[in-house]
Wavefront OBJ file of the C-alpha trace (Angstrom):
o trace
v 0.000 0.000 0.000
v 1.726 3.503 -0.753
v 2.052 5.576 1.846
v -0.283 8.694 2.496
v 1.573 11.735 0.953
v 2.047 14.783 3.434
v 2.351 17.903 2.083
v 4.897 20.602 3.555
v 3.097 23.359 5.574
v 4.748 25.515 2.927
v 3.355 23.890 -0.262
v 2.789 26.706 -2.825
v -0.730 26.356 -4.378
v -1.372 24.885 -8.092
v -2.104 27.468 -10.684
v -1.131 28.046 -14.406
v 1.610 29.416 -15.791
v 5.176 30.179 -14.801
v 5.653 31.901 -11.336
v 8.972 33.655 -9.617
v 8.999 32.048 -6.444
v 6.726 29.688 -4.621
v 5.179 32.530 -2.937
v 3.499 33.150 -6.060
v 2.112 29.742 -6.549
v 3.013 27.443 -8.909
v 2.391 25.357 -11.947
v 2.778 21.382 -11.811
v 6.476 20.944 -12.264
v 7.490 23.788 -10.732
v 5.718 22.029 -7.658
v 7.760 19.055 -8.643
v 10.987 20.638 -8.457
v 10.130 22.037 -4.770
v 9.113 18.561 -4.120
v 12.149 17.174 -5.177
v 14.286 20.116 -3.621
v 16.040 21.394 -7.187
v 16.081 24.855 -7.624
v 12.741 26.612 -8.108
v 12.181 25.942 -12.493
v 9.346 24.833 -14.016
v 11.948 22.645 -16.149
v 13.158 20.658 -13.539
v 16.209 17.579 -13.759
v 14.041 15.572 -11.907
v 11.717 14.651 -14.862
v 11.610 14.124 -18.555
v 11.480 16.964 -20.682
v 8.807 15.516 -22.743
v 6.720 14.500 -19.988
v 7.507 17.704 -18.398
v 5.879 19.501 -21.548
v 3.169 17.549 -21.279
v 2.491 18.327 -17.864
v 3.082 22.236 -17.979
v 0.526 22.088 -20.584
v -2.426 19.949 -18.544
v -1.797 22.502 -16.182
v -2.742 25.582 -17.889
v -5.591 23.883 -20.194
v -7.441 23.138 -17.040
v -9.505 25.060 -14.936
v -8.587 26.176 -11.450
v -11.256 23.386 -10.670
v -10.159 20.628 -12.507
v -6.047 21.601 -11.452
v -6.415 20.186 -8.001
v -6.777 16.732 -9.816
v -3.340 17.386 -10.561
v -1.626 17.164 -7.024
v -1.762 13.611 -6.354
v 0.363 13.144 -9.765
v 3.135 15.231 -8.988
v 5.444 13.122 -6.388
v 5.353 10.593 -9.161
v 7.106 12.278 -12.315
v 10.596 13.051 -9.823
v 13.333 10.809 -10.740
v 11.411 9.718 -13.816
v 13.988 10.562 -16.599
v 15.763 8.728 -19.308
v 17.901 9.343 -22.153
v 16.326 6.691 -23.743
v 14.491 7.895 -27.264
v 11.768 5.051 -26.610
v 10.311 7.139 -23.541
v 9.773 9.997 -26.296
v 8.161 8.172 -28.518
v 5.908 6.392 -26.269
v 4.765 9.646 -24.967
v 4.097 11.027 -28.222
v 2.614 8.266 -29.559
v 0.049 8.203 -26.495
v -1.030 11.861 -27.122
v -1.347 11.492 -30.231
v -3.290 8.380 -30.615
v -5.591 10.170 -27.571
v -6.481 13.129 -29.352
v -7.130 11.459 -32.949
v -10.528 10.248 -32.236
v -11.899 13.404 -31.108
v -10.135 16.338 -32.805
v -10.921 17.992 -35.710
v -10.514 16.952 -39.246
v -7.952 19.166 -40.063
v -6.140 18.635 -36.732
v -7.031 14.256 -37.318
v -4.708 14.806 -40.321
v -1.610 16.170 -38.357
v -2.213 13.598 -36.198
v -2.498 10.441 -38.245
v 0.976 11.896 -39.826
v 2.794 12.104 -36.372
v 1.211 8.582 -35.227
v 2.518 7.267 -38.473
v 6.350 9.330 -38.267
v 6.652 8.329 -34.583
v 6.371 4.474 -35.661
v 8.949 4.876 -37.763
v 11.189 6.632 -35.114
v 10.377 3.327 -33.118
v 10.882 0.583 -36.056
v 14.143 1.949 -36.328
v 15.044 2.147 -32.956
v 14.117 -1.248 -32.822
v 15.756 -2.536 -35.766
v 12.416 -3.390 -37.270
v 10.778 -3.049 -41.084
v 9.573 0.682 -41.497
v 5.661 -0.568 -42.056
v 5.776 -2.439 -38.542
v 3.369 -0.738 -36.095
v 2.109 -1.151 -32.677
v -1.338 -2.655 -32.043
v -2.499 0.529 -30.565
v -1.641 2.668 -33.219
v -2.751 0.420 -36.000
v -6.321 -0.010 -34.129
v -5.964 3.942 -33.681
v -5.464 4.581 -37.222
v -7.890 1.573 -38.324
v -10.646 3.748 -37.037
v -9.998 7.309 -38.709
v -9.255 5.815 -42.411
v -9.265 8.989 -44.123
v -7.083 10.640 -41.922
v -4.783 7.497 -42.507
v -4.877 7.725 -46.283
v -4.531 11.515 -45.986
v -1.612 11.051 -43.625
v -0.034 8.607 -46.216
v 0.715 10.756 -49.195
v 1.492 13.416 -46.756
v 4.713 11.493 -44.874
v 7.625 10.713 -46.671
v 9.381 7.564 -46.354
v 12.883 9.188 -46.025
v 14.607 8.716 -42.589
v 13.309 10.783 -39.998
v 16.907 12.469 -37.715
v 16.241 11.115 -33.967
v 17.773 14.412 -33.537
v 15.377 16.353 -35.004
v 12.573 14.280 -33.593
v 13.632 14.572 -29.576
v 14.213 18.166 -30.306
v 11.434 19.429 -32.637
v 9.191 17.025 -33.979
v 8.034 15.014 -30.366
v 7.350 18.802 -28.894
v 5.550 19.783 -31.694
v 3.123 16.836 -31.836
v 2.651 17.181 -27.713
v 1.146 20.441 -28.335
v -1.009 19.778 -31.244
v -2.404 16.854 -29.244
v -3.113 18.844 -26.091
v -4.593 21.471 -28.335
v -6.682 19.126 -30.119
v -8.063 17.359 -27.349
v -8.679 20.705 -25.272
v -10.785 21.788 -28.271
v -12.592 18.555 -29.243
v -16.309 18.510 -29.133
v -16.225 15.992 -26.510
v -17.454 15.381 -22.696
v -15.137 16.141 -19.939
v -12.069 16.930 -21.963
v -10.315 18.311 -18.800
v -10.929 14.934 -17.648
v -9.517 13.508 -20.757
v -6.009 15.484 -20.375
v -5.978 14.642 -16.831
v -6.692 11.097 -18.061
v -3.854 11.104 -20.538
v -1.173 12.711 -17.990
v -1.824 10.275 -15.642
v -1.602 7.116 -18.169
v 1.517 8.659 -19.799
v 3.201 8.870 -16.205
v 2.367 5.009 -15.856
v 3.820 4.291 -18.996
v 7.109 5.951 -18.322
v 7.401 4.087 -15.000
v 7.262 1.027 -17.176
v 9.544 1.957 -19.651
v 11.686 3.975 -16.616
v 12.612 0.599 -14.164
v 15.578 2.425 -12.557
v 13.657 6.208 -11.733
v 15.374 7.649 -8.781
v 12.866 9.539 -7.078
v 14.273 12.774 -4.439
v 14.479 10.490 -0.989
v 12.516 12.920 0.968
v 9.764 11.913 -1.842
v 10.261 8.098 -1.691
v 7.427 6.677 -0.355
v 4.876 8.597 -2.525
v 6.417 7.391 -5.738
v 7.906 4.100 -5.104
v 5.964 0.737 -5.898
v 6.495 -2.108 -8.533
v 7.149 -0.843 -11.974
v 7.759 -3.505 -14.328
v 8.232 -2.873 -17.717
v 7.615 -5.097 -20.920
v 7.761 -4.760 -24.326
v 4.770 -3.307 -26.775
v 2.817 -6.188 -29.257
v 3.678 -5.160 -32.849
v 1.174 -5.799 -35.395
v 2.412 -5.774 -39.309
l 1 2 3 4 5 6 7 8 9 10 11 12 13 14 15 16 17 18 19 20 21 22 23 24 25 26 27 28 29 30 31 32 33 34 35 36 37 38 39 40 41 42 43 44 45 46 47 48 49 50 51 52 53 54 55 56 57 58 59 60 61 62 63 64 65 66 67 68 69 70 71 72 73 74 75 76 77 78 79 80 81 82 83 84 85 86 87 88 89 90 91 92 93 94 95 96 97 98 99 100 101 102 103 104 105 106 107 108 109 110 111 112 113 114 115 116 117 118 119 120 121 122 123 124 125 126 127 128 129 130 131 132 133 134 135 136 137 138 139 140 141 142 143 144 145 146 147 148 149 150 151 152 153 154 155 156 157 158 159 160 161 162 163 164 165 166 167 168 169 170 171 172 173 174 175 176 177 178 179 180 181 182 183 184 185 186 187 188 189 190 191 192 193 194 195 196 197 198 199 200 201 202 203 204 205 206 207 208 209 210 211 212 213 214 215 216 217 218 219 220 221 222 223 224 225 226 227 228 229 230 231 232 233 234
């Protein structure tokens, strides 16, 4: 059972965008960096910058209502970093394939294109054929066909930089997602970033084995976290 988390008498309170000093309040990984005692940043060591991104931006989508959600979360991004490009992709490819379903057709199309990019990015990294693809994303895909055809004369088959993709491309697609789901014509879609922060954090604890949370922090974020690989379909 994880322990109950106990919060300093001197925890800042949750609100969007970047702040000076806790005094101020502050956003969710600026919390996470006073958690984890770094210096006050909202772009703190403790956590990967992708997931970070993500983060910062389910924290200034949502409402002041909907932010308190957000607390529980926090203790569990510090230590949870890697170097490892599979952790980017993974967390693009989970925004992504979120927001497809609901956004727009003209943001669907983006979408399909970075789903389809990102496997690439992962076939390589794994040494596989270019048209393998995860089950998720081919069931994803399966269900916006025009998108998918759209999406296919769009891409171009020529090696995507990894370079380019941790740096540019991943960010990029984060923020369309976000935008797109934030947008969609669809119940609760506060709920539905919250949702997708909180599934993305479980699937870089998977992919993360070795996270070394800040000690003072522990016991809120420690707890199996096996990791396995992802079915492939061709």
């Amino acid at each position: 059972m994880t322990p109950k988390i106990t919060a300093p008498d001197s925890m800042p309170v949750l609100s969007r965008g970047k702040h000076r000093n806790p005094r101020r309040g502050a956003c969710f990984m600026e919390m996470a960096s006073f958690m984890a005692g770094e210096r006050w940043s909202d772009h703190p060591a403790c956590t990967h910058p992708l997931l970070a991104d993500l983060a910062r931006m389910v924290n200034d989508i949502v409402s002041d209502r909907s932010r308190s959600r957000l607390v529980p979360m926090i203790p569990s991004v510090i230590g949870l970093t890697s170097d490892d490009l599979h952790v980017d992709v993974a967390i693009t490819l989970r925004a992504a394939a979120t927001a497809l379903p609901i956004a727009a057709v003209s943001r669907q199309h983006v979408l399909a294109t970075a789903i389809i990019r990102s496997e690439r990015v992962l076939a390589e990294l794994d040494g596989l054929e270019p048209g393998v693809m995860t089950v998720h994303s081919r069931q994803v895909l399966d269900e916006a066909p025009a998108a998918e055809a759209w999406a296919r004369t769009f891409a171009s088959d020529q090696p995507i930089s990894l370079w380019a993709y941790r740096a540019k491309i991943a960010p990029r697609i984060l923020n369309v997602a976000a935008e797109a789901i934030a947008q969609a014509c669809a119940p609760d879609v506060e709920q539905q970033l919250i949702d997708l922060l909180a599934a993305t954090i479980a699937e870089c604890q998977g992919l993360i084995p070795a996270a070394a949370p800040s000690q003072q922090w522990a016991p809120a974020v420690s707890g199996s976290r096996a990791g396995g690989s992802t079915p492939r379909v061709d």
